[in-house]
N, C-alpha and C positions, 0 to 999 in steps of 0.2 A: 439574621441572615436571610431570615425566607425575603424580605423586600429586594435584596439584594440580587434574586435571580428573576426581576424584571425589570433591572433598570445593563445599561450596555456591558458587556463582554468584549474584549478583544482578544484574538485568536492569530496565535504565532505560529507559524510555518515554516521553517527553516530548513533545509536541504547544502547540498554540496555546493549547489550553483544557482539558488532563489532562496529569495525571502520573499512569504506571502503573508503582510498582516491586514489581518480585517475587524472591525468591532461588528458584532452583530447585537441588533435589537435583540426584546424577551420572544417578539413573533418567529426570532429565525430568519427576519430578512438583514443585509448588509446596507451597514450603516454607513460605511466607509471603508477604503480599502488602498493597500500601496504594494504594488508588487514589483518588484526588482530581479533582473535577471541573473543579477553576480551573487556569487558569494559572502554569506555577512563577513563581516569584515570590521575594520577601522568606523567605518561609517556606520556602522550599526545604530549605534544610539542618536543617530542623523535621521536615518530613518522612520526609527521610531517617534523623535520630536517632530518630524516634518507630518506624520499620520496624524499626533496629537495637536498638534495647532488647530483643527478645524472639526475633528472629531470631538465626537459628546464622550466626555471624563469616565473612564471605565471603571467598573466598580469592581473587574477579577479578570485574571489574565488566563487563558487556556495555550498551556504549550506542547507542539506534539514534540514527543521525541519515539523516534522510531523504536530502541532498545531499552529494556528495561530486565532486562537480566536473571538470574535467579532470584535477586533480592527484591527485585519492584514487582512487583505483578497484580496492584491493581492501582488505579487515577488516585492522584494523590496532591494531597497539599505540599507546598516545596517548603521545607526549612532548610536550616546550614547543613543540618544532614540524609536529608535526601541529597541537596547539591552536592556532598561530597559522594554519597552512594552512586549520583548520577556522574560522576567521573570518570570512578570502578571500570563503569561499564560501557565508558565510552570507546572502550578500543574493539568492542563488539562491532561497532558497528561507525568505524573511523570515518566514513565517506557522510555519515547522516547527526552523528551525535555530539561531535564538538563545535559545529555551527549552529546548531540548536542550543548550546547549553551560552554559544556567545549573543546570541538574543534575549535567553533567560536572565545571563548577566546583567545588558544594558538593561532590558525590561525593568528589571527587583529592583537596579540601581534608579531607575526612573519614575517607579511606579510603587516606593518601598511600602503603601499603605495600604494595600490592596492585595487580598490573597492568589499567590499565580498555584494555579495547577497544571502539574503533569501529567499530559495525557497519553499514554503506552501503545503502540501500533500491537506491540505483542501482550497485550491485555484478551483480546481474545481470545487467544489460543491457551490459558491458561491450564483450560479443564483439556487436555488433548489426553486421550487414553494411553497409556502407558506404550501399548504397542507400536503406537503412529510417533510418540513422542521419544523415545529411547533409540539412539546409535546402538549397534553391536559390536562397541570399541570397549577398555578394557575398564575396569569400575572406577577406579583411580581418575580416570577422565572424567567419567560421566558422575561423581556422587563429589569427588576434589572440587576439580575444575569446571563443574558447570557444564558439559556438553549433552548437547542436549537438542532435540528440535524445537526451538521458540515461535515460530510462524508472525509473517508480520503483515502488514499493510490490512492491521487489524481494524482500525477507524474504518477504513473504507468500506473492507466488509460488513461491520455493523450497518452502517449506514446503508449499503444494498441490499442488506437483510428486510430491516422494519420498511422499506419501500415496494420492496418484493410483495410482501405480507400483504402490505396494501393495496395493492394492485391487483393480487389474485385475492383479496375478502376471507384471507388466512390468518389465524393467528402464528407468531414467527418460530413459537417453539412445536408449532401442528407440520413444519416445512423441513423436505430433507432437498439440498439444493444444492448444486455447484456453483460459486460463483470464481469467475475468472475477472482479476484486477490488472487490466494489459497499459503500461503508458512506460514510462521511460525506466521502472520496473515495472517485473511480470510477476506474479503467481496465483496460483489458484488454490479453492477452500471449496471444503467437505461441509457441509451446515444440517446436523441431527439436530433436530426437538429446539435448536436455539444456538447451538454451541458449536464451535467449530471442532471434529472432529479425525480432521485429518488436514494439512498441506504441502504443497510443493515447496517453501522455505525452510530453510533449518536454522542451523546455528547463526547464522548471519544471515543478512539480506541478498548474498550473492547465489544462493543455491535454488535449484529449479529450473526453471523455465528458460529460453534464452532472451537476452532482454537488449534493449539499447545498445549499450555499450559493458554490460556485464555478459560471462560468460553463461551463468545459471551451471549446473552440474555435469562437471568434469572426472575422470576417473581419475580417484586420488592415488592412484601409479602413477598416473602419467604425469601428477604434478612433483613424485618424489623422482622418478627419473630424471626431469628437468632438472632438476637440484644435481643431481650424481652424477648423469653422464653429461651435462650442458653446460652445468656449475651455475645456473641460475643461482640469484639471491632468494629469499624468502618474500622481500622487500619489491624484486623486479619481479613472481610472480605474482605478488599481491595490484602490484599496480596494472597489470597486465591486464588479467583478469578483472579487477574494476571499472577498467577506464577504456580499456582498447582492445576489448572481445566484443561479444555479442552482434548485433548488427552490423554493427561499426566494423568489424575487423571481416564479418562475410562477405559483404558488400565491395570493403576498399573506398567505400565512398561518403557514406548517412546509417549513419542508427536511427532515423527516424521512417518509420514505415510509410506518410504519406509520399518523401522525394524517392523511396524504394517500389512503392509501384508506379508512379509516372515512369520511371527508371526502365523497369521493367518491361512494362507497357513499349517503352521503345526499344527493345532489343537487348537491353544490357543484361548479361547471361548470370552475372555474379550476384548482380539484385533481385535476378530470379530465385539464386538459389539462395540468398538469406533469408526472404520471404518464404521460400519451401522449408528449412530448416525450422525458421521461427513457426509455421501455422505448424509442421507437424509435430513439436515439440507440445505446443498449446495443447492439442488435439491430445496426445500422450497422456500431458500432465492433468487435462479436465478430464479421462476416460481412468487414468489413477485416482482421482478423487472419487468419481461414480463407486466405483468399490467397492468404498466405504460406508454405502446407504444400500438398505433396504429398496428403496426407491428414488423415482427422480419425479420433481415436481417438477420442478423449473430449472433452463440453464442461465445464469445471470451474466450479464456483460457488464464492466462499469472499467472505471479509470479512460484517461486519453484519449489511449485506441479503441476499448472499446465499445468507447462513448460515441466516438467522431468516424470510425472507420469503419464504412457497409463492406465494404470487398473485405477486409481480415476476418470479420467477423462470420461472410460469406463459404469465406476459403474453411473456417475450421467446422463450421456446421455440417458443411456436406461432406465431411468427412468421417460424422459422428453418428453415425445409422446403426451401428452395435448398441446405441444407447436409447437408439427412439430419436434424436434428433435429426432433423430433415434442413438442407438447404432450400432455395428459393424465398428465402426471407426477404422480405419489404422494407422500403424506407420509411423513416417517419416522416408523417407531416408536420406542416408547420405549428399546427395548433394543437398535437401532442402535449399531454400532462407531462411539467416536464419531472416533474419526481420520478416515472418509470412509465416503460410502455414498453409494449410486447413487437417486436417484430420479426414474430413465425405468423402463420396462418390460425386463422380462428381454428382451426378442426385439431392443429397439432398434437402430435402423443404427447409430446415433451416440448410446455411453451420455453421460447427466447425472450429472454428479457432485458433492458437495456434501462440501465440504471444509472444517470451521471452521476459524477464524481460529487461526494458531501464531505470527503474526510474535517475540514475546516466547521461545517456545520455540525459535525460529529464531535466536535473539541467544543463549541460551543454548548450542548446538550448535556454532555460530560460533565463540562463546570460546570453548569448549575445545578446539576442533580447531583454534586457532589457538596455543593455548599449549602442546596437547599436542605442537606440532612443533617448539616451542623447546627 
């Protein structure tokens, strides 16, 4: 097995409305790549062979799946009974898990000789302290049914983490760091001596922060009300809430925060205020994380926005002077490292850091250091 984690990887990505696969070399660079903006589907296994035709024969397949439940909690090889365990716990997380697991399907079916792994967004947050991690709902929910804070958009974090480290001449478990994961979802991480210690997500990927088109955390009155005095279904506020909250529903317009500030920029009052909403919830949810540390090394920015977007990232730093964080942050240039680079001021109390998006590289590293121990 040890030769096997230096010859190619492909790395499955699958989401509610993209599939993103890639094979990557042993170096970590991208060998090939097919990214599609619908939903897998029908065509799944289309896509898959249309990658494979031209791509170098992969020797292990790395899958994220966002939820991994009580039962999974750490990267694992897939048999028939993970895949059934991975079922269980697909209704965790219905928007991310059953399109991930119809990749996994075509994938095994296509690639039946070669070990696929599962990679857990909520791997992370395994070790979360009992206090951060525990609801104060009734035991029967939480010890039965599994409720419970799981924290997700864990790959990413990792992968901010060890870049972090590197960039400030740290080792990752000497760093106590916020990092906030801003793109089509939101949440932010607590990061003690290595481990994530505290987050904005819970039970599902809908809780926290307010994001895209999810609402992020609502008072659960106001969601039994709905039900009692409105007669909602269970079914219409799930969909609601997933799909046609968040930006999306402040606006009236875009859940995406680049058409919200041109938007705004020209007068339109309601993309004002989604954008005011969204940064001061950020600003909330990274100053709930601080909390949770002794100190702050660094604030970390990664995912979509807040890879790509100076003004959001602008808007929540100068908002953050309770913590040592100062606005006035700078753009990168072009010949920025692009693994991570800082853009606060040299003198900073509390540097910024801007970390792009690795999760897929994160799934890459995963697998091999999970087969290289077989």
């Amino acid at each position: 097995m040890a030769d096997r984690e230096r010859e190619p990887v492909l790395v499955a990505d699958a989401g509610s409305s993209s599939v993103h696969l890639t094979v990557f070399a042993n170096d970590g660079s991208a060998i090939a790549s097919y990214d599609d903006t619908s939903a897998p589907g029908d065509n799944t296994a289309g896509q898959l062979r249309d990658l494979l035709r031209y791509a170098p024969a992969p020797t292990a397949v790395g899958h994220r799946i966002v939820h991994g439940g009580p039962e999974l909690r750490h990267h694992t090889l897939v048999d028939d009974e993970v895949r059934d365990a991975l079922q269980r716990m697909s209704d965790l997380a219905p928007s991310h898990v059953p399109p991930a697991l119809r990749v996994l399907d075509a994938a095994r079916e296509l690639l039946p000789n070669v070990p696929h792994i599962a990679c857990f967004d909520t791997v992370f947050h395994t070790g979360l302290p009992a206090a951060a991690r525990e609801f104060a709902v009734p035991e029967t929910w939480r010890g039965e049914f599994g409720v419970r804070r799981y924290g997700f958009h864990g790959l990413s974090y990792a992968w901010a983490l060890a870049r972090t480290a590197e960039l400030l001449g740290r080792r990752p478990e000497s760093l106590r760091i916020v990092i906030a994961h801003l793109g089509g979802g939101c949440s932010a991480c607590a990061v003690r001596d290595g481990t994530s210690v505290d987050t904005t997500m819970g039970f599902t990927p809908l809780d926290g922060l307010v994001m895209s088109r999810r609402s992020g955390a609502v008072d659960p009155g106001a969601l039994t009300w709905l039900q009692t005095r409105h007669g909602l279904s269970a079914r219409d506020i799930d969909d609601a809430l997933d799909h046609r909250s968040g930006l999306l529903a402040l606006s009236g317009t875009s859940g995406d925060t680049r058409d919200l500030v041109r938007a705004r920029a020209a007068g339109d009052e309601r993309a004002a205020l989604a954008m005011d909403v969204f940064t001061h919830h950020c600003r909330s949810g990274i100053a709930a994380m601080a909390a949770s540390l002794d100190r702050l090394d660094a604030l970390v920015f990664t995912g979509e926005i807040g890879e790509d977007q100076p003004e959001v990232r602008e808007e929540i730093c100068a908002g953050l002077g309770i913590l040592g964080v100062r606005g006035g942050l700078r753009m990168p240039t072009e010949d920025e490292d692009a693994a991570a680079y800082p853009v606060s001021a040299a003198e900073a109390e509390v540097p910024v850091v801007v970390v792009p998006t690795g999760e897929a590289r994160q799934i890459d590293k995963e697998t091999r250091t999970l087969l290289s121990a077989r």
